[in-house]
N, C-alpha and C positions, 0 to 999 in steps of 0.2 A: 376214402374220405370225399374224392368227389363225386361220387354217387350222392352224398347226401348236401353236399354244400354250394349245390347250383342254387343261382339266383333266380325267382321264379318272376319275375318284374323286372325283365330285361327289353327294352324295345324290340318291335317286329322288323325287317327289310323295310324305308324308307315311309318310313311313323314320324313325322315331326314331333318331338317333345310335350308341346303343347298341343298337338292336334286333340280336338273333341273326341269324346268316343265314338267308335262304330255301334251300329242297332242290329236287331233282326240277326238273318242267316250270318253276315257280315262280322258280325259281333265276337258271333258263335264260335266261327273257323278261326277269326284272329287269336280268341282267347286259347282255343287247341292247339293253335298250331304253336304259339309264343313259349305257354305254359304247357305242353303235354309231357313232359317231363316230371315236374311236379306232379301233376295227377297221377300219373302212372304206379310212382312213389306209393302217396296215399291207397289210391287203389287198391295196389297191393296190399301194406299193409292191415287195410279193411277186410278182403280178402280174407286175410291170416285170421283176423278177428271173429269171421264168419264161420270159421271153422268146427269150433264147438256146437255150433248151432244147428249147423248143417251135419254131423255125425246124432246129436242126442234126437233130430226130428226126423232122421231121414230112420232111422231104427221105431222109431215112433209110428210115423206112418206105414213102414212096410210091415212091421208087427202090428198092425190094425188096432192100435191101445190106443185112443184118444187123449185119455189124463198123461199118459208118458209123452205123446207127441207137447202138448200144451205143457206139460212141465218144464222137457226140455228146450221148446222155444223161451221159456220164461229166463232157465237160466243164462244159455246160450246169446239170450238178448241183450242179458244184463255185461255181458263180455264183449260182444260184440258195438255196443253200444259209443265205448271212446274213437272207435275207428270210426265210426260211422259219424262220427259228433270231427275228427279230425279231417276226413275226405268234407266236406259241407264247408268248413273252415278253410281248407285250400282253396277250393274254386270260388268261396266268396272275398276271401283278399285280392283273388287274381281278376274276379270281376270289377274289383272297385281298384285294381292297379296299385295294390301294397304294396310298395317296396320291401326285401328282406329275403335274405337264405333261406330257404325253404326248411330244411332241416332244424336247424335254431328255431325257426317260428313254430315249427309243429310242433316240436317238443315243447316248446311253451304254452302253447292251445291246450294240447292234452294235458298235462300240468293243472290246466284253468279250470277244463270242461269233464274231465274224467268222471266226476263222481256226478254232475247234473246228468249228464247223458247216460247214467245206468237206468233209471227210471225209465226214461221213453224208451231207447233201448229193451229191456223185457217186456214193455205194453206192446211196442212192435213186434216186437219177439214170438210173444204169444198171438197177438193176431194173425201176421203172417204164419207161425205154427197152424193156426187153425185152416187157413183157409186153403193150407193147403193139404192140410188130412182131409178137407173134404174134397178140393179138386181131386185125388186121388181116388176115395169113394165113388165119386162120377163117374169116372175114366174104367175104373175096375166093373163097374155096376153094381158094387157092395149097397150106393144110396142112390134113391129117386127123392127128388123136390118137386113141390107142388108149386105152382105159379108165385104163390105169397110167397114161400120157404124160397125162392131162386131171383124175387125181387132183392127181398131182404141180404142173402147172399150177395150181391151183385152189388149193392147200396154200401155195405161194408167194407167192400175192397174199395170198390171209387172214393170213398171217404177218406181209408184210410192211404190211398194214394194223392188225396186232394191236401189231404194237411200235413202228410211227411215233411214236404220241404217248407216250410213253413217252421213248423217243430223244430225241427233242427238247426234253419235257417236263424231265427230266432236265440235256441238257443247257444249259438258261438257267439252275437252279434251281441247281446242283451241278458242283463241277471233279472232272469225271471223265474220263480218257485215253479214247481212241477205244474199242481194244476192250473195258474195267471196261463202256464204257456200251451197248456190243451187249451183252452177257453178261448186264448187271443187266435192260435191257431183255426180254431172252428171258424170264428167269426171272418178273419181273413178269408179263410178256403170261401163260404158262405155267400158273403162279400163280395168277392170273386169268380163267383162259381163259373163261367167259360173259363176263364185264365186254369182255374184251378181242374177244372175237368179233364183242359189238355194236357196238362203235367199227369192227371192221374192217366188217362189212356196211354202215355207215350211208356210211362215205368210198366205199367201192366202189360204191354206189349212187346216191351224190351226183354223184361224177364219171363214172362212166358213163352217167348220164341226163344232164352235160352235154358228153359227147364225142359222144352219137347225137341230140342236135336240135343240133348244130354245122352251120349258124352261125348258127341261132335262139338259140341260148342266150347267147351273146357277150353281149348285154347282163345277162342274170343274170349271167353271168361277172364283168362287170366292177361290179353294182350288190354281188352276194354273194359272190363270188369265196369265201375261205379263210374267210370268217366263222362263216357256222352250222356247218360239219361241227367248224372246229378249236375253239369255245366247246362242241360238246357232248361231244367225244369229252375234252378237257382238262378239264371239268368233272367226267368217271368218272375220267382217270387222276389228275389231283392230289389225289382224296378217297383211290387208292390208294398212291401216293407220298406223301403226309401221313401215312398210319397205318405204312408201313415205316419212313422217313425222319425221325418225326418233324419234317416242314419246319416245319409252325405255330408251333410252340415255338422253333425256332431264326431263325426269322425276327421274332418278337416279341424275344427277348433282343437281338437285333443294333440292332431302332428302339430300344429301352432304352437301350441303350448309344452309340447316335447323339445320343439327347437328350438324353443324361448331359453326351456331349460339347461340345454346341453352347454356345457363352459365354453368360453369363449377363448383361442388360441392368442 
């Protein structure tokens, strides 16, 4: 039971209460090192969730069948999608300092977020399915691209690395229909485009350095799995989603109005 019933909004070593948040690197390390427990949890979890996705595209791709690899992303995606909608959820309460069990809140997130997040889920799904039947093709020499053909590739991945945390972010944070949250997405990423470029090089770089020491890397997989990329890239988009959305403010009026409600002793 206490695997799952730590509190993941516990103070760090000599935090005053009230002290302002930290920024930057600062930020970063506080929030791991308070919360890495929590993330871990998730992680994992997500992990589990990846599972199916990773068997139906990894057959996909080494059986050279295009339509099976992108099937099986589709499906895969669509399972994998509530963990991934719950890992986003953890690190965004703990960036805004939610008080709460980790455990209990999760299970209530996913509860919330399940069925929005199958949708982005398989779109991701299948994208990442694709591109990575085609990194494979490179790597084998099965395909050559021609200058257009390996913009366009290249364009795709950045994109869809620039509006992931965004999507997601969004979606725990906000009841948004499938496409309102691809569209505000774009516009953000767009918007943004340095902010959103480093988020996409840093995921691109994280999981490509751990698909090519594969199966060295399995144990980082599974000690950091979704941790460090989704706490730092979630740390630039919710300081960018806070200043569009005003979340801060409406998230403080709503615990106001929580302990307004709660009976009085």
């Amino acid at each position: 039971m206490g695997f799952f019933n730590r509190n993941f909004d516990r103070p760090g070593p000599g935090v005053a209460k009230d002290a302002p948040r930290k920024t930057g690197a600062a930020r970063f390390f506080e929030v791991l090192g308070r919360d890495w427990g929590s993330f871990f949890k998730a992680s994992l979890l997500c992990l589990l969730g990846y599972i199916p996705w990773t068997l139906l595209v990894g057959i996909g791709v080494l059986g050279q069948n295009l339509l099976f690899t992108l099937a099986g992303g589709l499906v895969g995606g669509v399972i994998a999608g509530p963990g991934l909608a719950g890992m986003h959820d953890t690190v965004l309460r703990s960036l805004r300092d939610e008080p709460g069990y980790w455990w209990h809140v999760y299970k209530r997130a996913f509860k919330n977020n399940w069925r929005a997040s199958m949708a982005p889920g398989a779109l991701l799904g299948v994208l990442t399915a694709g591109q990575l039947f085609m990194f494979w093709c490179l790597i084998m020499g099965l395909l050559s691209l021609d200058l257009v053909a390996s913009a366009l590739m290249a364009l795709n991945l950045l994109l869809t690395g620039m509006c992931l945390p965004f999507v997601f972010g969004q979606l725990v944070l906000m009841d948004l229909g499938f496409i309102p949250l691809l569209k505000n997405s774009l516009f953000l990423a767009l918007s943004n485009a340095l902010w959103a470029l480093l988020m996409a090089v840093v995921q691109i770089a994280y999981w490509l350095a751990m698909l090519l020491m594969f199966p060295v890397s399995v144990l980082a997989l599974v000690l950091l799995g979704f941790v460090p990329v989704t706490v730092f890239c979630q740390q630039i988009a919710y300081r960018i989603m806070d200043k569009v959305f005003g979340l801060e403010e409406k998230f403080r009026k709503r615990r106001e109005a929580e302990l307004e409600e709660e009976p009085q002793e």
